[in-house]
C-alpha positions as CSV (number, residue, x, y, z in Angstrom):
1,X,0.0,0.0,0.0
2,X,2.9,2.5,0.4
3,X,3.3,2.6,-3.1
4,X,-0.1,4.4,-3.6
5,X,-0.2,7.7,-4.6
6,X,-0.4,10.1,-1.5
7,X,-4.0,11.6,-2.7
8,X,-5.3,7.5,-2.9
9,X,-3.2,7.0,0.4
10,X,-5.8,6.2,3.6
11,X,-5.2,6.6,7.2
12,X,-6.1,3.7,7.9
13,X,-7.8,0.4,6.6
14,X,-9.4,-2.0,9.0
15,X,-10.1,-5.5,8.0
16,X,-12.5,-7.2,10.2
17,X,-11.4,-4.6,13.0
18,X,-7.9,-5.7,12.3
19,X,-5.3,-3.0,10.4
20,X,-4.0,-4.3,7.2
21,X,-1.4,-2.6,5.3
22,X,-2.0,-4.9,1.8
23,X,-3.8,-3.0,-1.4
24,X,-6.5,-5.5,-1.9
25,X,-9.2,-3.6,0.5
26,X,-9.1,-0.6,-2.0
27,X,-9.4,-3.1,-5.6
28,X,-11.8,-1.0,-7.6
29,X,-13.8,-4.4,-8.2
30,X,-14.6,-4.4,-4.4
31,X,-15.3,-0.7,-4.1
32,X,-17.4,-0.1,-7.4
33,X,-18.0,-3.8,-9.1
34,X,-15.4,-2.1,-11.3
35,X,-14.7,-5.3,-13.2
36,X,-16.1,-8.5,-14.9
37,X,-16.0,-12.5,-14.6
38,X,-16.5,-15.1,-16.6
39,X,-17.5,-19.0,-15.6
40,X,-16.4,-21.4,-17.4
41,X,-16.9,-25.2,-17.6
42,X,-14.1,-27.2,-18.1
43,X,-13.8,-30.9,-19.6
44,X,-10.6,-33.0,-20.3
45,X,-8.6,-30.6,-19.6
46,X,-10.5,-27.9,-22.1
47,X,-12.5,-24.8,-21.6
48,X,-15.4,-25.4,-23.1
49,X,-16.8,-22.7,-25.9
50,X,-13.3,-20.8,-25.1
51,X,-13.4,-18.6,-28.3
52,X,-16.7,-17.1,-27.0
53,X,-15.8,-16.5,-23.3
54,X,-12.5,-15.0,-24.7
55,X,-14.6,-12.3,-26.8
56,X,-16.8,-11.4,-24.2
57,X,-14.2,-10.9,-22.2
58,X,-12.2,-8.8,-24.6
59,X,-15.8,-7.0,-25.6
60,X,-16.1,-6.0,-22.1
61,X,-12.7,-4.9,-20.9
62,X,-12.8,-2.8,-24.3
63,X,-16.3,-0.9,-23.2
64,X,-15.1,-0.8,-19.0
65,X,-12.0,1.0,-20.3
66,X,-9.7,-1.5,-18.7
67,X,-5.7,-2.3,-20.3
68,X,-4.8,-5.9,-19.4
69,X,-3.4,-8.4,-21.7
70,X,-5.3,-11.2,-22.1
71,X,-3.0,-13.2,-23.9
72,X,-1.1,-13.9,-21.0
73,X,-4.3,-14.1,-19.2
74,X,-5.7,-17.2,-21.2
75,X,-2.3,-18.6,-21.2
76,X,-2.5,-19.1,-17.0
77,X,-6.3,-19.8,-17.8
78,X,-5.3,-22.6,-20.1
79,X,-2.6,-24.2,-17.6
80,X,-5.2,-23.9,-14.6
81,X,-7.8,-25.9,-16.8
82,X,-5.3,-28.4,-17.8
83,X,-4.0,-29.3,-14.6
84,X,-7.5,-30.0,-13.2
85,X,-9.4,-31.8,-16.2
86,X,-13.0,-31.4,-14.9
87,X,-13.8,-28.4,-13.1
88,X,-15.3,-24.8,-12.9
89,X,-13.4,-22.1,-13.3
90,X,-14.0,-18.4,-12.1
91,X,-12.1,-15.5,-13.9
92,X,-12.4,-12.4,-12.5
93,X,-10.8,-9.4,-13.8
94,X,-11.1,-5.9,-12.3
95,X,-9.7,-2.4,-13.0
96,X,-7.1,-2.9,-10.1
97,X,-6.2,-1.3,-6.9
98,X,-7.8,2.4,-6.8
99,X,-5.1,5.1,-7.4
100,X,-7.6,8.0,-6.4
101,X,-10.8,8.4,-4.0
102,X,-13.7,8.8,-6.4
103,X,-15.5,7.1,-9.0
104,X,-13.3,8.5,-11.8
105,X,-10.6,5.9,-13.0
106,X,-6.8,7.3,-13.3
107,X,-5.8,5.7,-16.4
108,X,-2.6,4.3,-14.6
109,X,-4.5,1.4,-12.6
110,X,-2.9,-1.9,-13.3
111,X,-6.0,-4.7,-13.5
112,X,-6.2,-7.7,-11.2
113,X,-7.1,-11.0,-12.1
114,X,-8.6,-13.8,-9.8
115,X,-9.1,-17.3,-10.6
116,X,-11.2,-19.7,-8.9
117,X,-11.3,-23.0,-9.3
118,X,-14.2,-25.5,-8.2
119,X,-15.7,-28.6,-8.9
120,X,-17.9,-29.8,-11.8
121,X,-21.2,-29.4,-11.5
122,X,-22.5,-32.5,-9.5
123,X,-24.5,-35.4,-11.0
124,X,-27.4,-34.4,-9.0
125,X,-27.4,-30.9,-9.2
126,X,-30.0,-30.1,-11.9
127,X,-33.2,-31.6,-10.9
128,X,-35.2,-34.8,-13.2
129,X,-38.4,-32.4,-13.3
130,X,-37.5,-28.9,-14.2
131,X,-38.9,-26.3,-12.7
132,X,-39.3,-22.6,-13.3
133,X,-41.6,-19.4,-11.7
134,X,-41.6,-15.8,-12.8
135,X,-40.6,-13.3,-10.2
136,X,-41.6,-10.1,-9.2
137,X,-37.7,-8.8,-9.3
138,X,-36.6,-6.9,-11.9
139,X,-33.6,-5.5,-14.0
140,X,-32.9,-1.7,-14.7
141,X,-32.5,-1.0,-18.5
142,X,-28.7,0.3,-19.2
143,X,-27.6,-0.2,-22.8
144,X,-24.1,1.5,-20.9
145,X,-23.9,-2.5,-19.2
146,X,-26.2,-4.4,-21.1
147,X,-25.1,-7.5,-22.3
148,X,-21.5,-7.6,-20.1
149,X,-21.2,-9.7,-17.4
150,X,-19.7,-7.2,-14.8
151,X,-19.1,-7.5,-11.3
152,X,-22.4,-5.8,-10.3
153,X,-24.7,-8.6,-9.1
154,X,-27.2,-7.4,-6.6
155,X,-30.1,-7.6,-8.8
156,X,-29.2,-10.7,-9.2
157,X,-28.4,-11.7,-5.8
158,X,-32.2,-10.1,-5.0
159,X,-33.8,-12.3,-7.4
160,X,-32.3,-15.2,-5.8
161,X,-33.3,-14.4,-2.5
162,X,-36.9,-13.9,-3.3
163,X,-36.6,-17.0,-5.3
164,X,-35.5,-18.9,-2.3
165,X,-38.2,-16.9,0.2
166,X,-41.0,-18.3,-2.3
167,X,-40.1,-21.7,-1.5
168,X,-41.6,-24.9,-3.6
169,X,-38.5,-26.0,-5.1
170,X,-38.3,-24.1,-8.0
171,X,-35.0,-24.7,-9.8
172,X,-34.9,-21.1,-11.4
173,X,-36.8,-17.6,-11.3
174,X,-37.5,-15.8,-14.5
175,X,-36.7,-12.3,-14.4
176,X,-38.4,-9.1,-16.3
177,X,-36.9,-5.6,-17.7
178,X,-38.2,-2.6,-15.3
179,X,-40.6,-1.9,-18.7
180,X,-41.7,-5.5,-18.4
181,X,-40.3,-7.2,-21.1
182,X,-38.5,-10.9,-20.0
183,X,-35.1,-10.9,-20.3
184,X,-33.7,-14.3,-18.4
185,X,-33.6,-16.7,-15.4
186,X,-31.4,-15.1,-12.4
187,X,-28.7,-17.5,-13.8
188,X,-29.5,-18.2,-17.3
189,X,-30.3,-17.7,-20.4
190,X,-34.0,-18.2,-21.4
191,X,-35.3,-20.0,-24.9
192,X,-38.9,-20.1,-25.3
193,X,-41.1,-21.7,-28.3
194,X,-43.6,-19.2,-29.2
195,X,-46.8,-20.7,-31.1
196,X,-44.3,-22.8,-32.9
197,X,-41.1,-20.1,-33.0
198,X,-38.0,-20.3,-30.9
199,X,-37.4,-16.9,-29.7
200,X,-34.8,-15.4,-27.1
201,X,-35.1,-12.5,-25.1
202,X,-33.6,-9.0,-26.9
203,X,-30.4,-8.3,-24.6
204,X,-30.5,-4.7,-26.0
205,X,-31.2,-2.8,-22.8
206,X,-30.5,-5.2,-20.0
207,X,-29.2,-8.6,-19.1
208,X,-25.9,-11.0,-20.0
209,X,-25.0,-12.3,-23.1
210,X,-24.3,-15.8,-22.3
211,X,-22.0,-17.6,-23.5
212,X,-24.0,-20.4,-24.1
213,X,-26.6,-18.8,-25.5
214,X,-24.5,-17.4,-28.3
215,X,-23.3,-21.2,-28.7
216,X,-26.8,-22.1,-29.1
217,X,-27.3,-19.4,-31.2
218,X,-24.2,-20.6,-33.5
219,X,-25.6,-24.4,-33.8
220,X,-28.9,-23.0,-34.5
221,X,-27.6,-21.0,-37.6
222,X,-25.0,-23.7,-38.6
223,X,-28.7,-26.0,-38.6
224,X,-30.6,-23.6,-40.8
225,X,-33.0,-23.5,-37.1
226,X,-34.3,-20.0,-37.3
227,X,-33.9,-18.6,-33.9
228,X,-35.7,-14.9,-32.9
229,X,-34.0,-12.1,-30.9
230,X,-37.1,-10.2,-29.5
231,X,-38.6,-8.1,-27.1
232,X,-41.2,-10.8,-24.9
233,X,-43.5,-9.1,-23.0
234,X,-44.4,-11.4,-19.7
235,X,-47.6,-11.9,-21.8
236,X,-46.8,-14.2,-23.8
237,X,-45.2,-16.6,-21.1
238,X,-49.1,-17.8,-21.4
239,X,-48.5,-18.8,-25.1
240,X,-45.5,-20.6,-24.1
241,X,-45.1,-24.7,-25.5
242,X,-41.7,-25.7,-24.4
243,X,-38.6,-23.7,-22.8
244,X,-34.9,-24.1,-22.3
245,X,-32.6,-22.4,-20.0
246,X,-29.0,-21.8,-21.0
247,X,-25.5,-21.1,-19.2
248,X,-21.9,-21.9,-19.4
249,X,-22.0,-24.4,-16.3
250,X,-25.0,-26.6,-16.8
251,X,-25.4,-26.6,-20.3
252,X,-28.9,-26.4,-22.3
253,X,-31.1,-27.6,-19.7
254,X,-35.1,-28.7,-20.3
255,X,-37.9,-26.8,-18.8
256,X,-41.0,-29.0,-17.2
257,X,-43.1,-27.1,-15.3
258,X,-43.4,-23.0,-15.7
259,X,-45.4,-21.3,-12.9
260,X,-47.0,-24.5,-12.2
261,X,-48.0,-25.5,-15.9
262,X,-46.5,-28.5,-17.5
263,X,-44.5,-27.8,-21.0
264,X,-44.4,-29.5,-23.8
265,X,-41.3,-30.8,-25.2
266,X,-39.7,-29.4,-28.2
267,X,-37.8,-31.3,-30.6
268,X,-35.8,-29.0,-32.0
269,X,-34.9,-27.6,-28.7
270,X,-33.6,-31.2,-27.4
271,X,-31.6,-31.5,-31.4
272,X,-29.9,-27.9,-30.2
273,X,-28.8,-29.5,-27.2
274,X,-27.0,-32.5,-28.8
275,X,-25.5,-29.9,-31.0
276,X,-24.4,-27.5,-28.3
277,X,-23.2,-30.5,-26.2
278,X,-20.5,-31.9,-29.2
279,X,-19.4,-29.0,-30.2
């Protein structure tokens, strides 16, 4: 910390009551959610859909404003996945230690990676009977964020607490645009068959651009399977036949049961997944 700049410098920092002299208190990630993550699923040794996570990454780092080279990066990414096999990995990469008191970034920050790594996701851990309810929780519209996955998660972490408050074992809450368009689950993507048409929610003004969904979207156009980017009002939830939710961990998973009405199945939704799944 005593190589901070004098104007950044604090009196003191207390961690837990206790004084620490180290920089990590004032990372601009913990102060501001100045930062983004990715989660990635890996298998033999592989990050699976790599390419895509990579250019969110690079997407995001470019719109935040944040310098960091990523080759070297993926390089200790790629060593990390290769020494555990099968695994979830957690990259998180934020603007660095703060170099001023404010909101306004120097310029000069150096960014801070994290990884984390943690088990595959357990054989048990997505449920035989699927099922989803629509929550009252909502996302603000921001075309600044949309679409990034940035460290800023307390909508999120609100949906899943009223999730868990509601009870009845639902595996995931679907979540709605402050003008009440839907725009995902708390942790997925959402892919819904319309009176016959896949659609996804528009990601224009809110919500994270999955990287599964964009590989679902990629085996959907290498299939000739038309898929719709729209705006779904919570309406049509009432027209819905079958639904799939989407992220990097689990997969493509199956919808059974949506606010307490059964689904059909969907063929071409289960021939996406077999796609997705050997790519």
């Amino acid at each position: 910390m005593n190589a901070l700049p004098a104007a950044a410098m604090p009196l003191e920092v207390l961690v837990d009551g206790a004084a620490c002299r180290e920089a990590w208190p004032l990372d601009r990630g913990l102060l501001y959610g100045d930062g983004l993550f990715e989660t990635m699923r890996v298998m033999h040794g592989r990050i699976r859909f790599e390419e895509l996570h990579a250019a969110r990454l690079a997407d995001g780092c470019r719109r935040l404003g944040i310098g960091i080279d990523l080759d070297h990066t993926w390089a200790a990414v790629r060593v990390a996945a290769q020494r555990h096999g099968e695994a979830t990995l957690r990259l998180t990469v934020t603007r660095g230690t703060a170099l001023a008191r404010g909101y306004t970034p120097t310029g000069r920050e150096q960014a801070r990676t994290v990884l984390a790594v943690y088990p595959p996701p357990g054989a048990g851990e997505i449920p035989q009977r699927v099922r989803v309810v629509t929550l009252r929780a909502t996302l603000g519209e921001n075309p600044l964020l949309a679409g990034m996955k940035h460290l800023n998660r307390l909508e999120q972490v609100l949906a899943r607490r009223e999730l868990a408050a509601r009870g009845g074992g639902a595996f995931e809450g679907l979540v709605s645009s402050s003008s009440g368009a839907l725009v995902s689950g708390t942790m997925s993507n959402v892919f819904l068959d319309l009176d016959g048409e896949l659609v996804t929610p528009s990601l224009e003004t809110c919500g994270v651009a999955g990287v599964m969904r964009a590989a679902v979207l990629r085996e959907a156009t290498r299939a000739g399977c038309a898929v719709r980017e729209a705006r779904i009002p919570l309406s049509a939830l009432a027209r819905c036949r079958a639904m799939a939710l989407t992220n990097a961990r689990m997969g493509l998973v199956t919808v059974h049961e949506l606010d307490g009405r059964a689904l059909e199945g969907s063929e071409v939704l289960r021939e996406l997944a077999v796609q997705v799944a050997e790519a």
